[in-house]
C-alpha positions in Angstrom: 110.5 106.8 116.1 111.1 106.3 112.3 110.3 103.2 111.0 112.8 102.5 108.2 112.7 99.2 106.1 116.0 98.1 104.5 115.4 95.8 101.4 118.5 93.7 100.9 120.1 93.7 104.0 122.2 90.6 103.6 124.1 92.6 101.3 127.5 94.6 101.5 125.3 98.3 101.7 122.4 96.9 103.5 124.6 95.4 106.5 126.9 99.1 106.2 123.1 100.5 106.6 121.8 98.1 109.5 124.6 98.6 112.1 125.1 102.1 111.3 121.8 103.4 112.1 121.0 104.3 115.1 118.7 102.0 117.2 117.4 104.8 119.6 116.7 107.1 116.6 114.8 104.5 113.9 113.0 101.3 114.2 115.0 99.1 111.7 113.1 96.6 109.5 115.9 94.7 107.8 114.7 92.1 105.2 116.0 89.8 102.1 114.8 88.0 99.5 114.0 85.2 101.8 112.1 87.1 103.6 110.5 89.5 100.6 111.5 88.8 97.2 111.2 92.6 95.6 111.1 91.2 91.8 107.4 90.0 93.1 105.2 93.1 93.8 102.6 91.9 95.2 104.9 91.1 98.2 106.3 94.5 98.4 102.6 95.8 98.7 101.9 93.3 101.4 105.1 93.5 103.5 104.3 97.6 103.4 101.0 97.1 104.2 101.9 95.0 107.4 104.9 97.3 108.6 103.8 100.4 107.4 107.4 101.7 107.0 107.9 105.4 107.0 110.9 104.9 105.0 111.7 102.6 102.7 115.8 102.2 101.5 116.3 99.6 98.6 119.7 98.5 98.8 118.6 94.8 96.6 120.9 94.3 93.7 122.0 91.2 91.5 125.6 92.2 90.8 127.8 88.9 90.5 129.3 89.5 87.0 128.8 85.9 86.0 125.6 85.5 87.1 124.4 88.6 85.3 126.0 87.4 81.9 124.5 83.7 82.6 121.2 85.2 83.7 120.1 88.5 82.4 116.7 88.3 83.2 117.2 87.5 86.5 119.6 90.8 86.5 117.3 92.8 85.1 114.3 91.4 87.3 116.1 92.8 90.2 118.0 95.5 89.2 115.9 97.3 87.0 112.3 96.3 87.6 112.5 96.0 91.5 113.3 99.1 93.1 110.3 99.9 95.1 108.2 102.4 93.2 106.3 105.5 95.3 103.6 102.9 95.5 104.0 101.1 98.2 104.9 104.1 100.7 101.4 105.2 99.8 100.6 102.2 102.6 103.4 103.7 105.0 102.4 104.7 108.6 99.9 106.8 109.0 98.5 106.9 105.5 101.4 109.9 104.9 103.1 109.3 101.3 106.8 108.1 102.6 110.0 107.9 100.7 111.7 105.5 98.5 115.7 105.3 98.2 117.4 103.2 95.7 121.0 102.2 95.8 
């Protein structure tokens, strides 16, 4: 079974993600920033090293207009700097290199 962790699942894509997917087919790993903040990657590298996702699908984002205009770094902390680089999937199961997706 494919192990597939979904980074910002709270949001409008990750949710679309989590209850599509099918449950018999992958082993869904559905986390948010309460759970792994991505702008921080040294927690990245240890959530990966503890799952050992095969896939990893980054659906984070900071897009609330005003919040992006009131706080750019935080905007640009999420959604520039912390998309998951090939890096972490170098940890995923098996030792196999694993794939990133970014929203």
């Amino acid at each position: 079974m494919l192990k597939v962790w979904i980074s910002g699942a709270n949001g409008h894509l990750g949710q679309a993600l989590c209850t599509r997917l099918d449950r018999e087919k992958y082993q869904l790993i559905a986390t948010d920033v309460a759970e792994v903040d991505v702008t921080v990657p040294a927690e990245v590298r240890a959530f990966a090293d503890a799952n050992r996702p095969d896939v990893i699908i980054n659906c984070t984002g900071f897009n609330d207009e005003d919040g992006c205009e009131t706080d750019p770094d935080r905007a640009y902390r999420v959604n520039a700097l912390a998309p998951p680089q090939p890096g972490p999937c170098r940890r995923c199961a098996g030792g196999q290199d694993g794939a990133v997706l970014h929203r």
